[in-house]
N, C-alpha and C positions, 0 to 999 in steps of 0.2 A: 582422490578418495576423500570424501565427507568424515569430517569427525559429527559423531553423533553424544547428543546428551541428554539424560532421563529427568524432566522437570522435578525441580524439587519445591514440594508443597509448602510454604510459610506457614510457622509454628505462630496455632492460635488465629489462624485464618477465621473459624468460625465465630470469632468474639468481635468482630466491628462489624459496622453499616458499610463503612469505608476504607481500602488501605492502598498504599502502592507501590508501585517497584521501580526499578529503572537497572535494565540490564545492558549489556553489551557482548556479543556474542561474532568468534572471528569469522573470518572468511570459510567457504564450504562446510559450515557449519549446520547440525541437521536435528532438531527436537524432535525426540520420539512421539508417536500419537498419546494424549493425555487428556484428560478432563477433567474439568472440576466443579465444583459446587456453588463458586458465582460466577456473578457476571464480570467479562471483561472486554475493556477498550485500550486499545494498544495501538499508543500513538506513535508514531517511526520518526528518529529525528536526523537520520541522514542515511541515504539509498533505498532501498527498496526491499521491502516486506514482503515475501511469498508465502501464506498460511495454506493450509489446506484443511476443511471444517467437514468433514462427515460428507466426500465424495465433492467437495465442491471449492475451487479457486479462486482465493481472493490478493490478487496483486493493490499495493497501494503505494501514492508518495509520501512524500509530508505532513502533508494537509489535509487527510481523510484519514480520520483512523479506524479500524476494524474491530467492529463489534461481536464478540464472542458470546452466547446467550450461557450461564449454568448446565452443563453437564452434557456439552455437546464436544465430541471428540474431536483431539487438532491436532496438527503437527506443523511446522514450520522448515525450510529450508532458504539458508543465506548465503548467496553466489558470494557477495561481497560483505567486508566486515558491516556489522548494522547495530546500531544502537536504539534503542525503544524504551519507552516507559509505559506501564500498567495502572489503570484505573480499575481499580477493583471494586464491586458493588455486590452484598451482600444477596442472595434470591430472591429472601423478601421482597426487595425491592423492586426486583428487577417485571415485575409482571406489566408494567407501560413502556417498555420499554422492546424493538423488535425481539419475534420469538426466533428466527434463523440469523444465521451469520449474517454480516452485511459490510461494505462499509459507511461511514457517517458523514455528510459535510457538515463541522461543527464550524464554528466562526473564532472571532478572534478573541473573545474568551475564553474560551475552552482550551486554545493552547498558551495564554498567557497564563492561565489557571495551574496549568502544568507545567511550565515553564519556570513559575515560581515555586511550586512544588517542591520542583525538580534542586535548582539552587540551595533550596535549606535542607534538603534529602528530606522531605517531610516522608514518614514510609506508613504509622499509623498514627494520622491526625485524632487530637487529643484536646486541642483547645480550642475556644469557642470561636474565635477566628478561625483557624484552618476546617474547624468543622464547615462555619457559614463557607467557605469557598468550594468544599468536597459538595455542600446540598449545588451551590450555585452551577459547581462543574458537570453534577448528576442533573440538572434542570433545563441543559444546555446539550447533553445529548440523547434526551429524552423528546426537545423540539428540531432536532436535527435532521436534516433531507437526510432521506437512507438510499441507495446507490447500492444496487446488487455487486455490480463489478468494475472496476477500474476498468480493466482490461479480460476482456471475456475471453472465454475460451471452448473449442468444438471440436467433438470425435468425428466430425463429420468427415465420410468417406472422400470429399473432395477438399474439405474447407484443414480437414487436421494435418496434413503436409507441407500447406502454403505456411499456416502459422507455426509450425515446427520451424520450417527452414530459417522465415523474417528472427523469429526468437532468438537464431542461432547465429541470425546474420543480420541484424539491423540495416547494413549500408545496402542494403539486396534494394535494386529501384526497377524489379521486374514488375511491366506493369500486368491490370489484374487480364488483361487479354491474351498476355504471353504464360499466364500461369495456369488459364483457361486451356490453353492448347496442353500446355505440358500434364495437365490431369484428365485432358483428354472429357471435356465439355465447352460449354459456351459460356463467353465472359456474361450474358443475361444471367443464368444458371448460378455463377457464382455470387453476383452482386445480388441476386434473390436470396442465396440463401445468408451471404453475411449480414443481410439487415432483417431479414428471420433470426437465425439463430446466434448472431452476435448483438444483435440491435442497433447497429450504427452502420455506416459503410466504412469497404475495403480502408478505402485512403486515409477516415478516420482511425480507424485500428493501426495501420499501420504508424500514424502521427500519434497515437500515445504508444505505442511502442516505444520507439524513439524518442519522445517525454523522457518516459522511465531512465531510456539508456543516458539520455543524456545531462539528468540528475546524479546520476552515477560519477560519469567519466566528470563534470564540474567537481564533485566532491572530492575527486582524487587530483584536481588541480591543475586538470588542462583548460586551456586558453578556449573561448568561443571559435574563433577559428579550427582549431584542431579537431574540437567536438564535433562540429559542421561538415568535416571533414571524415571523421570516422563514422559518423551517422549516414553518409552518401548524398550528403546535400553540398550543391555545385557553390556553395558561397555562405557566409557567417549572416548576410542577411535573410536566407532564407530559413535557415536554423532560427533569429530571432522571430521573428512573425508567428513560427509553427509554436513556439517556448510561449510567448508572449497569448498565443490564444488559447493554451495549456491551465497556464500558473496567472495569468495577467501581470506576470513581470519581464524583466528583460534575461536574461541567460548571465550577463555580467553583474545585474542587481541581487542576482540569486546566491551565484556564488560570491559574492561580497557578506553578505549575510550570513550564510551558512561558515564564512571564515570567522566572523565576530564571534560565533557560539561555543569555538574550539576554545 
């Protein structure tokens, strides 16, 4: 059972250009649907982010964070504990900025920017320094590649089963011709429609799947081997190759990292 919680609005939110947050929210953890009057970008800094923006799913990792437009309704839900912080940016501003959800690839400013934010609890910058860094953080994902979805997702009468079950079973290595038969069409059929209506193919979806999950299970402190192992790959080097064309790191450099930040 999900514990759910009713966002609560920051006092005087309407008085800055800029302000921010940094929450942490436990496991099965559920934000009621809410919206509000600016903009926000919500950077995830360990597992995985599931919002839902007005009918539409945006999964992300670390490193893309998800942009919220002014007054567009959300909710969120946290399989696992997840911590994040808010960039908050006034309406005014936000008109160069996309008008639907999304999420962003910002670069490496954008999350040292927050990064150090984050460190002095900066919550409403105030002085001419952290101001310059809130214009330079808003100016960096305002030039940012926008990316509909991490990880897409389809009601599609053949396509919405296959990604229900992989969701629920990452180590699943049915392939997409055995999945074809069991929904009872042709593996053409499916590969048509996952690069329709997913944009990528099967084997890619199911490789950021398995990204996500195995962002996760690093986080909680299993070994590359084990993760490789729970994810359904026959060896820790095939787990690295898939991570490495993911993140452009290794699976051991990642979770090395993400242990310095604790």
């Amino acid at each position: 059972m999900s514990h759910q919680l009713t966002y609560q609005e920051p006092q005087l939110a309407d008085n800055f250009r800029f302000f921010l947050r940094y929450e942490q929210s436990n496991a099965k953890t559920e934000y009621l649907p809410h919206a509000h009057a600016w903009g926000q970008a919500i950077f995830v800094k360990c597992n995985v982010l599931e919002m839902h923006v007005e009918g539409q799913r945006l999964l992300t990792p670390t490193d893309l964070p998800i942009w919220i437009p002014p007054g567009k309704q959300h909710a969120s839900y946290n399989l696992k504990q997840a911590y994040f912080r808010t960039f908050n940016i006034a309406a005014a501003l936000c008109g160069e900025l996309p008008a639907q959800a999304c999420l962003l690839k910002v670069g490496p400013i954008a999350s040292a920017i927050m990064e150090d934010c984050a460190e002095r609890q900066v919550l409403n910058p105030q002085t001419a320094q952290d101001l310059r860094l809130c214009e330079v953080l808003y100016d960096q994902l305002h030039k940012a590649e926008v990316q509909t979805s991490y990880l897409p997702y389809s009601s599609d009468k053949y396509l919405a089963p296959i990604l229900q079950a992989l969701e629920q079973n990452p180590a699943d290595n049915t392939t997409l011709a055995q999945w074809a038969q069991r929904v009872y069409t042709t593996e053409r059929t499916l590969a048509r429609r996952c690069r329709a209506l997913l944009g990528m193919s099967f084997s890619e979806w199911r490789q950021r799947l398995r990204f996500l999950h195995a962002i996760s299970l690093l986080e909680q402190g299993k070994t590359v081997q084990d993760t490789a192992l729970d994810l359904g790959y026959s060896s820790a080097s095939a787990l690295i190759v898939m991570f490495q064309q993911q993140s452009g790191t290794t699976p051991e450099r990642y979770r090395q990292s993400q242990a310095a930040k604790i």
